[in-house]
N, C-alpha and C positions, 0 to 999 in steps of 0.2 A: 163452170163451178160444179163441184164433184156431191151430191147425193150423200146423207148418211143413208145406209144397207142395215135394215133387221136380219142381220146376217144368220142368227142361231132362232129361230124367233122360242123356242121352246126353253131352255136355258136364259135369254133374257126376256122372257115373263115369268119363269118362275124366280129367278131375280129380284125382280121388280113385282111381287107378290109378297117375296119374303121381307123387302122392305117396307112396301103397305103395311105388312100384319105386324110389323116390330113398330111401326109411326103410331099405328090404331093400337094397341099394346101398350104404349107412352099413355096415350090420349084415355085411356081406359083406366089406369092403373095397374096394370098386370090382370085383368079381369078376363082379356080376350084370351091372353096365354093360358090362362087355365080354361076358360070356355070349348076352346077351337081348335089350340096353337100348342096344344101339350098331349101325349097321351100316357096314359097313367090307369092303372085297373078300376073300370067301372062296370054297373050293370049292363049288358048285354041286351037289357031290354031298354035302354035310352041310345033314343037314335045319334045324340050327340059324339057316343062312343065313336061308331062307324066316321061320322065325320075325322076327329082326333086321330084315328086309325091314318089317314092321310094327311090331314093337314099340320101335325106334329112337325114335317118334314119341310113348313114354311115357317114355324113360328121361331125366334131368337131372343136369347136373354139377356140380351146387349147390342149395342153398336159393335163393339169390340168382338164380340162372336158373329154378327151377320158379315163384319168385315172378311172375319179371319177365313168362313166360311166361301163367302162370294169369291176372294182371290182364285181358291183354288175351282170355284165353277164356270169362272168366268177364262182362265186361263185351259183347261183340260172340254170343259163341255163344249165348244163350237166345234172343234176335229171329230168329238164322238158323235154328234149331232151330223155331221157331216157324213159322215160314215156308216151310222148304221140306220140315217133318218129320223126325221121328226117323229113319226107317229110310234116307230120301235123305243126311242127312249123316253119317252111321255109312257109306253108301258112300260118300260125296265124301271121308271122312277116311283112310277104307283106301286110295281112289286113289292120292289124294296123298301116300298113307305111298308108299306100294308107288313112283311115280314120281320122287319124291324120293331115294328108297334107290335105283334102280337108278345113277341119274344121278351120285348121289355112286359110287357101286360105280366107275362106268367112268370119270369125269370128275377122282375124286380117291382110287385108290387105295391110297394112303400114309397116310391120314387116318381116323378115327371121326367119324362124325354121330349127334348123339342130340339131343333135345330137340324140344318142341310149334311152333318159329317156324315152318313149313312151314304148320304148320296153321291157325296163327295167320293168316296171310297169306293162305289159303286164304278162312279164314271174315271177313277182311274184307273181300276181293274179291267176295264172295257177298252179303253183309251192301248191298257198294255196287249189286247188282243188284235187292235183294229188292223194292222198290217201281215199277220199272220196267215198261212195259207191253211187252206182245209186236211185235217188229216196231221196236223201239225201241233207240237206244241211249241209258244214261241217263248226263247230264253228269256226276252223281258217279263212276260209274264212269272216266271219262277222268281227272278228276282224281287221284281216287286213284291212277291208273295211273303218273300225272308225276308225281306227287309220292311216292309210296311207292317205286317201282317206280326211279325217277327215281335218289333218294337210294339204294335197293339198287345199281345199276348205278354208278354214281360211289362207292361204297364198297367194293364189290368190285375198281376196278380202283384207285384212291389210298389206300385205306386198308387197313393189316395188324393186325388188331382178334382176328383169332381166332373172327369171326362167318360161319357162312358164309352168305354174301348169295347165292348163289347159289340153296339151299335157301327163301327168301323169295321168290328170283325166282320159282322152279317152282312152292311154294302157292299165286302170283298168279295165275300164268296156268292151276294147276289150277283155284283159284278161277271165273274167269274163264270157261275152257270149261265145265267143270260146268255155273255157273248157266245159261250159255245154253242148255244142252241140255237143262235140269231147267225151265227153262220154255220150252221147244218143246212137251218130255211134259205139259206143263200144257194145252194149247190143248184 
């Protein structure tokens, strides 16, 4: 009889984090999402902020967004996880929390940001470098770039969808510098 394998373990707990914090979020009334699960401009002197600062990047405002979300972390994060190691994308996922959230902080704030697309966009931006050699730029990466990156920017400025495209933007190009930097330390 064949074993199931916590194959990704870092990608499925954070997984299985973001659905805890959307169950407790039900069970709370929306109370934890703004607590813990949302970042949005606040004092700098509540430690809560800091919390928010990363845990934005578990909270969701729906079944229908944790879903839409999970597909793509659960389909692109195990290869990247694979790839460039657990402990490296546990840190490229805090960056991108952490630079995401400031950006919303100062860029939008009258607004709450919560949910995984930041990171989502992250790990496919990483995902488009992981076969590429050093000293190289790989054509997937470009494309991705125009094309993803492309339809972010033309929907953030024509389109009022309630997505922030901008947050997509930032996990690209977190995406993006990370991996270069995470295979430089590879040489």
């Amino acid at each position: 009889m064949k074993k199931l394998q916590y194959n990704s373990p870092v990608i499925l707990t954070y997984v299985l984090l973001c659905a805890a914090a959307l169950g407790l979020n039900r069970l709370t009334a929306g109370r934890t999402n703004a607590l813990l699960f949302s970042v949005y401009r606040s004092s700098w002197g509540d430690v809560l902020t800091y919390v928010r600062l990363f845990g934005h990047v578990i909270g969701h405002s729906s079944w229908q967004h944790f879903f839409n979300n999970t597909l793509y972390l659960l389909i692109v994060g195990p290869s990247v996880e694979e790839k460039y190691g657990s402990r490296n994308l546990l840190g490229a996922m805090a960056v991108t929390a952490v630079v995401s959230g400031l950006v919303h902080c100062f860029l939008s704030p009258n607004t709450a940001l919560l949910g995984a697309s930041g990171i989502v966009f992250m790990l496919i931006f990483l995902s488009s470098l992981a076969g590429a050699r050093n000293g190289q730029i790989p054509l997937t990466l470009i494309l991705v770039a125009v094309l993803y990156l492309g339809q972010e920017i033309y929907d953030a400025v024509f389109v009022q969808d309630g997505i922030s495209h901008l947050t997509h933007i930032i996990g690209g190009v977190c995406g993006t510098v990370l991996g270069f930097s995470m295979r430089k330390g590879r040489r």
